[in-house]
Every structure is written in structure tokens, then in C-alpha cells.
C-alpha positions as CSV (number, residue, x, y, z in Angstrom):
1,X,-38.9,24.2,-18.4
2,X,-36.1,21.9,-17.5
3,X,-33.7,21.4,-20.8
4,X,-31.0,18.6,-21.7
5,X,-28.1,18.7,-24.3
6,X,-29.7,16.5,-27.5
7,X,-25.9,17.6,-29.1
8,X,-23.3,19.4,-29.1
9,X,-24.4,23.2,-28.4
10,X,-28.4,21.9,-28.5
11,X,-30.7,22.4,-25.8
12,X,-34.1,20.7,-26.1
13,X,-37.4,20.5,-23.5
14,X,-37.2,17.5,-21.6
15,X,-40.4,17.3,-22.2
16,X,-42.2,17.8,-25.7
17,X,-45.1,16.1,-27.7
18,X,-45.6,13.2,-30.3
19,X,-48.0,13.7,-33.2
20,X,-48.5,9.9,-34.1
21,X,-52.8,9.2,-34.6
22,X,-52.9,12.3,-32.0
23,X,-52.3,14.6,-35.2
24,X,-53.5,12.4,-38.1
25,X,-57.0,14.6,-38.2
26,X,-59.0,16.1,-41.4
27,X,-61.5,18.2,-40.0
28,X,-61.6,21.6,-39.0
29,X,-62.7,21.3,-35.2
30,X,-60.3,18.5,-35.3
31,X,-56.9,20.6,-36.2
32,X,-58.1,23.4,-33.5
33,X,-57.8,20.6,-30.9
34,X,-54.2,20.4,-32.3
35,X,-53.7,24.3,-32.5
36,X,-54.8,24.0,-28.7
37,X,-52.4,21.2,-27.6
38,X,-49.7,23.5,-29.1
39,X,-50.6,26.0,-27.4
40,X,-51.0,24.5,-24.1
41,X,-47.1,23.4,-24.5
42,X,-46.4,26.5,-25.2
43,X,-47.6,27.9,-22.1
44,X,-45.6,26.2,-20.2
45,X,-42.2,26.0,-22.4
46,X,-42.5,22.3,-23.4
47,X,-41.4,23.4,-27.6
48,X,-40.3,20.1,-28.4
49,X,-42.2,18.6,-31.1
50,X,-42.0,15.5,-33.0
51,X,-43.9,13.7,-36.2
52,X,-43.3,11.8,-39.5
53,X,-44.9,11.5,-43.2
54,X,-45.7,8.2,-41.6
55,X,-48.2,9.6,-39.2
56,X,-50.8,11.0,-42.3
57,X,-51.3,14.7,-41.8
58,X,-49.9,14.8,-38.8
59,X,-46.5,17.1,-40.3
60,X,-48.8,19.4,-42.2
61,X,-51.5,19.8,-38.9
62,X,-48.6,20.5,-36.5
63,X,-46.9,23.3,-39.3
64,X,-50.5,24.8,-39.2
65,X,-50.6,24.5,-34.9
66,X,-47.2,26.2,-35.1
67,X,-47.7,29.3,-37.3
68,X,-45.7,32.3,-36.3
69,X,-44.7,30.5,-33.0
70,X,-41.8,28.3,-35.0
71,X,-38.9,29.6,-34.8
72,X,-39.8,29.4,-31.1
73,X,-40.2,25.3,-31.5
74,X,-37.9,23.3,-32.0
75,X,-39.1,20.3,-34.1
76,X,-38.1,16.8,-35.0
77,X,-38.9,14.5,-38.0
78,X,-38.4,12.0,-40.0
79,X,-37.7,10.5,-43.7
80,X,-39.3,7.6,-44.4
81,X,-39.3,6.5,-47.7
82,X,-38.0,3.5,-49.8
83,X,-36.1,5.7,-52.1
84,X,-33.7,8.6,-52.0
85,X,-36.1,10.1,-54.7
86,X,-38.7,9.9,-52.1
87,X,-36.9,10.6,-48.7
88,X,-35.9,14.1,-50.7
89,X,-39.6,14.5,-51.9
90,X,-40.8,14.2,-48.3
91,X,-38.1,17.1,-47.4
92,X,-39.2,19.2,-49.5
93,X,-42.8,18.8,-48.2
94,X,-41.5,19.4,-44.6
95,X,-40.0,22.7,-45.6
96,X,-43.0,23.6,-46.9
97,X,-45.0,23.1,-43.7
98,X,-41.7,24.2,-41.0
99,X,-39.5,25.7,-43.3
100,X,-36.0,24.3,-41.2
101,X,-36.0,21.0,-39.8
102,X,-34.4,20.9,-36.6
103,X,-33.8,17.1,-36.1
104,X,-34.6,15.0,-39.3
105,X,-34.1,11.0,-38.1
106,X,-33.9,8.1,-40.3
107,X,-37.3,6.4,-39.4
108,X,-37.2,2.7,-38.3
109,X,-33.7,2.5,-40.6
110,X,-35.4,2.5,-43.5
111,X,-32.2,2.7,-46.3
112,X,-30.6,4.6,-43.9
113,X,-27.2,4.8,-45.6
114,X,-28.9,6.2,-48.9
115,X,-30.8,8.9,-46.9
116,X,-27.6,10.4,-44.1
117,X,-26.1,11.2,-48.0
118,X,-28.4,13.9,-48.8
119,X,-29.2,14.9,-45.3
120,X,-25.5,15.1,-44.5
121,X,-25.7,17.8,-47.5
122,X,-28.6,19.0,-46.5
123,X,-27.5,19.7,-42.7
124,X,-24.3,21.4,-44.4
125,X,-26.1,23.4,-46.4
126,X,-28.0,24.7,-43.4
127,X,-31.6,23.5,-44.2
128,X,-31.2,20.7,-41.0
129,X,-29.8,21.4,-37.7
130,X,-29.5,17.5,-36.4
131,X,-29.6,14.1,-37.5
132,X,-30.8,10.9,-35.9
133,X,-32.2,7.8,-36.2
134,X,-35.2,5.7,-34.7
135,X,-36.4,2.2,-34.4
136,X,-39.4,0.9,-32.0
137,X,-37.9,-2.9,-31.6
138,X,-35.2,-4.6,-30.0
139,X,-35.0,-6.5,-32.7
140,X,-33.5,-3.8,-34.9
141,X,-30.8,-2.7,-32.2
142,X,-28.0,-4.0,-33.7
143,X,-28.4,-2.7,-36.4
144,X,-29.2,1.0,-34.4
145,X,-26.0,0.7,-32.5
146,X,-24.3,0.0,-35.9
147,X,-25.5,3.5,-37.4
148,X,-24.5,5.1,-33.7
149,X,-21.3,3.7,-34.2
150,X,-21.1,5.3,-37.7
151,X,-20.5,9.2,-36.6
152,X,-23.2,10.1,-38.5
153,X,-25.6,10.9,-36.3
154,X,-26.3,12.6,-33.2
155,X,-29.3,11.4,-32.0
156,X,-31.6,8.4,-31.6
157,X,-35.4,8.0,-30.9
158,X,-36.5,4.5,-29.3
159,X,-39.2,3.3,-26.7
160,X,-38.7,3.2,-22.9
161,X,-40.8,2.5,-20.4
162,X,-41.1,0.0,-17.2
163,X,-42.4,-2.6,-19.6
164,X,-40.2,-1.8,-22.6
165,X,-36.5,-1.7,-21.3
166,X,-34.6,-3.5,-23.7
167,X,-32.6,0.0,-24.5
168,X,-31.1,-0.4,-21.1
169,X,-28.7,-3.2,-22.4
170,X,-27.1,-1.6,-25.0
171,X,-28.4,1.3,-26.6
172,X,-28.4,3.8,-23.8
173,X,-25.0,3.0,-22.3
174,X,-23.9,3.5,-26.1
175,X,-25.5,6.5,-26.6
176,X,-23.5,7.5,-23.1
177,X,-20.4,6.6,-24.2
178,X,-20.9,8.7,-27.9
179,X,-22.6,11.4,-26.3
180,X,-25.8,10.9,-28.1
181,X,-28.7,12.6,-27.6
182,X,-31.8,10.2,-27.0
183,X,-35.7,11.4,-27.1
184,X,-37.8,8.2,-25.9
185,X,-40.8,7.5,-28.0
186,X,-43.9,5.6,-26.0
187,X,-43.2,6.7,-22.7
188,X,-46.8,6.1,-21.4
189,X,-46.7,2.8,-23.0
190,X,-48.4,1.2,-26.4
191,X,-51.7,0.4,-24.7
192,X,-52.1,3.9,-22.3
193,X,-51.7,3.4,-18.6
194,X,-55.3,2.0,-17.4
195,X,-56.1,2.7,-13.6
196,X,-52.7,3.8,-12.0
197,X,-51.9,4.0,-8.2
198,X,-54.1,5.8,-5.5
199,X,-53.9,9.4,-4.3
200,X,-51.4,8.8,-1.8
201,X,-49.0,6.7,-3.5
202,X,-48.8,9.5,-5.7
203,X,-48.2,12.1,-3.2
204,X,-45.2,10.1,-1.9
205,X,-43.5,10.7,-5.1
206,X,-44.4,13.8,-5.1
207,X,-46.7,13.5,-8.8
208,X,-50.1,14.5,-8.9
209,X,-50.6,12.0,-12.1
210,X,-49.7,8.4,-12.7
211,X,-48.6,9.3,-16.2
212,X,-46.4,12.1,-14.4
213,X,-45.3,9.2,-12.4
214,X,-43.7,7.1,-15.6
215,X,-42.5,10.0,-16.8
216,X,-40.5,11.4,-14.5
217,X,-39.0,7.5,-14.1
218,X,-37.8,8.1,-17.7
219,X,-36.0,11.1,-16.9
220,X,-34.8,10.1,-13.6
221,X,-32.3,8.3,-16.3
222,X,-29.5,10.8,-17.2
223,X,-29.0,9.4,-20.4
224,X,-32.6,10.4,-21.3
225,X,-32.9,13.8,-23.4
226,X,-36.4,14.1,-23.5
227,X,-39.8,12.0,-23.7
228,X,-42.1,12.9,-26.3
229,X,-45.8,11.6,-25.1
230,X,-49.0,12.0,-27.5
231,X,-51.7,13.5,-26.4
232,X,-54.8,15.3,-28.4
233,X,-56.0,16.6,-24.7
234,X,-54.3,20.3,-23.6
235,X,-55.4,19.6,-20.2
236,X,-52.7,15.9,-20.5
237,X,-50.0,17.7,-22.3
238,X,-49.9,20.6,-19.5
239,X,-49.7,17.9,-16.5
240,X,-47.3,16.0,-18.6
241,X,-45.2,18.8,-18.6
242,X,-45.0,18.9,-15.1
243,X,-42.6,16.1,-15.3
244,X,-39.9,18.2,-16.2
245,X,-40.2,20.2,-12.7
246,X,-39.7,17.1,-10.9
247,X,-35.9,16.9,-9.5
248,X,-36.0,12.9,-10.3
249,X,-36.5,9.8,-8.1
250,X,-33.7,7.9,-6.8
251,X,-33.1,4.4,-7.1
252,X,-35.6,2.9,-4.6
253,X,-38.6,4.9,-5.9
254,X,-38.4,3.6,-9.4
255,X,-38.0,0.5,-8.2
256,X,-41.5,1.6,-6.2
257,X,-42.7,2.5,-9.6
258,X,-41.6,-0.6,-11.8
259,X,-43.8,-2.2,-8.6
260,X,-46.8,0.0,-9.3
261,X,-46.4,-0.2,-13.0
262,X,-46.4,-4.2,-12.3
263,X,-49.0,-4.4,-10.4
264,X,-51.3,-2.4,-12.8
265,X,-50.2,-4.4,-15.3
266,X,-51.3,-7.9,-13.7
267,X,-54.4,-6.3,-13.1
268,X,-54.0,-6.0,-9.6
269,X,-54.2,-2.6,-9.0
């Protein structure tokens, strides 16, 4: 499995999986479909995982997937709470169910001052490798660039896709110039990619999948880390991963795929 620099001295999967809805299950044949995603990933060295105490029980199910394989993953969360009271409460439930946090981001901002206080001290006293922060709207980039400005983090989550590329103005050039590292969030999209492009379109770019196809546009961005699609299906998170053995497209075939994504998007396709 391909790897990127998320920071200094941290290599990370370019590919890995989010838990959001995907891992927010009760029952018992439900959490072995998780334990089988996991596993799948696994198989083919994608150990990037990523969730939130926003997603319900997705933290808890992916501690359980995980088991003795942890230390092997490397796993980012989050902290969102209205209160430092709470933001610590919900640490203490993540060590419970990972024991170490590798990346702990600020979710959507939410009194992100207050919470890099403790995690600062947490991260020092070696319970958190990384911090970050996230947001899923351009209308919140300011203030993102403002905390990437701040040195206090060193890594951001945000959406990026043909259809969502607002990062490309400012928040990926910035995260360039601070050496940030950036996992994208909604790679496949909010809505799920329909009916993509036909056999041999495909083979030109050298994907068997359209959602292989979006995904390797991602990383055909340098100043992508990783992407972090959600899937409950071990047979979608193995051909996912086979973005990450793709050696990128060049300029003119993700403009061929912004076209494709277009055109599946008007219906056209």
C-alpha cells in the first residue's frame, strides 16, 4: 500500500476507511459486517481509519473491528463537544475503545481554541500522536485556514471531489505551503456515484471501478494525504483500495474525469 507523510515523521495509507452511518450499527450481525470491512482493509494494507462520537457507535464498533490488530492501525478521531468538560469526557471514552489516539481533530471547529488546550497536553503527555482539524463547508474556511495558520495543528480533514472543489482556492495551497497533512472526507461524493462510465472508458484510465476512478483523481493531487471513503461492503473497500496502486492521472485525464463526473451528474450518462 502506497503511503504519504500526514506530518512530520508520519506515514499514513493513502487510502483508509470512514465510519460515518457505515459504522453507526447495534446488532450483532451488524458489527461482524464491520469486523469484515476491517478485515478486508487489512488484507490489503489500507490501516487508516477514521470516526467521531458524532457518528453514534461508530468509535466503539470500529475499537471492537480492531481488536488485537491496533497497534497495526493507525486511527483518526475527533472531539466534538460544546464544552472542554465534554471534549475530555469523549477522550476518555476513545481510550477506552483504542487505547492511543493517533490523530484527534477538532470536529467542524467546534470551540476549537478550548479543545487544542487539553489536546496540546494530551499529545505531550503521549496519549495523542497528531492533531487536526475538520470542517465539511466552504463557508467555514476562513475560519479553517485561521486555525492552520495557528501552528497548532498538523492536519486538516475537508471534502474534495469533482463536484466539491472549493479546497482548491485556498485550503490546499495553504496546507502546501505549511506542510499540512490533508485526509479528504466524501471523496465518492454526498449522494454516492449513480451509474458511472462504461467498461472501456474505464480501461483507458486504467481503473476497473468508477469510484476507483474519483479516487485516484483525488490523489492525483499531491497535496492530498489520503481519502477516507465509507463503505459497509468488504468487497467496496478492497476495490477502493486499489486506488492507491494507481501511479495517478495527469492533467488531461482528470479533466476526462471532471467530464465523466459531469456528465453523470446531468444525467446524461
Amino acid at each position: 500500500m502506497q503511503t504519504r507523510s500526514l506530518a512530520p515523521g508520519v506515514e499514513v495509507p493513502v487510502v483508509g476507511l470512514g465510519t460515518w452511518q457505515v459504522f453507526d450499527v447495534r446488532d450483532e450481525e451488524e458489527v461482524t459486517v464491520g469486523e469484515a470491512v476491517v478485515r478486508a482493509l487489512f488484507e490489503v494494507g489500507a490501516t487508516l481509519f477514521d470516526s467521531s462520537p458524532m457518528y453514534g457507535r461508530a468509535e466503539r464498533v470500529l475499537g471492537y473491528a480492531l481488536g488485537g490488530a491496533r497497534r497495526e492501525a493507525f486511527v483518526a478521531t475527533k472531539i466534538w463537544a460544546s464544552s472542554v468538560d465534554e471534549g475530555l469526557a469523549q477522550f476518555e471514552d476513545q481510550r477506552d475503545h483504542f487505547g492511543y489516539v493517533d490523530l484527534e481533530q477538532v470536529h467542524n471547529l467546534v470551540r476549537w481554541r478550548e479543545h487544542l488546550d487539553w489536546m496540546e497536553r494530551e499529545r505531550d503527555a503521549g496519549r495523542i500522536g497528531v492533531l487536526g482539524a475538520t470542517h465539511y463547508s466552504p463557508s467555514a474556511f476562513g475560519e479553517l485556514a485561521t486555525v492552520m495558520r495557528s501552528g497548532r495543528i498538523q492536519a486538516v480533514q475537508i471534502p474534495y471531489n469533482p463536484d466539491e472543489r472549493e479546497v482548491e482556492r485556498e485550503i490546499l495551497p495553504l496546507a502546501e505551503e505549511l506542510g499540512l497533512g490533508v485526509l479528504v472526507m466524501r471523496p465518492l461524493g454526498a449522494g454516492g456515484l449513480g451509474h458511472g462510465p462504461g467498461e472501456d472508458e474505464l480501461d483507458a484510465l486504467g481503473v476497473e471501478t468508477w469510484a476507483e476512478a474519483v479516487l485516484v483523481w483525488i490523489l492525483s493531487d499531491p497535496r492530498v494525504t489520503a481519502v477516507i471513503p465509507a463503505t459497509s461492503k468488504p468487497a467496496h473497500a478492497t476495490a477502493n483500495a486499489r486506488a492507491a496502486q494507481h501511479p495517478g492521472f495527469d492533467a488531461e485525464q482528470r479533466r476526462h474525469v471532471e467530464r465523466l463526473w459531469e456528465r453523470r451528474r446531468d444525467g446524461s450518462e
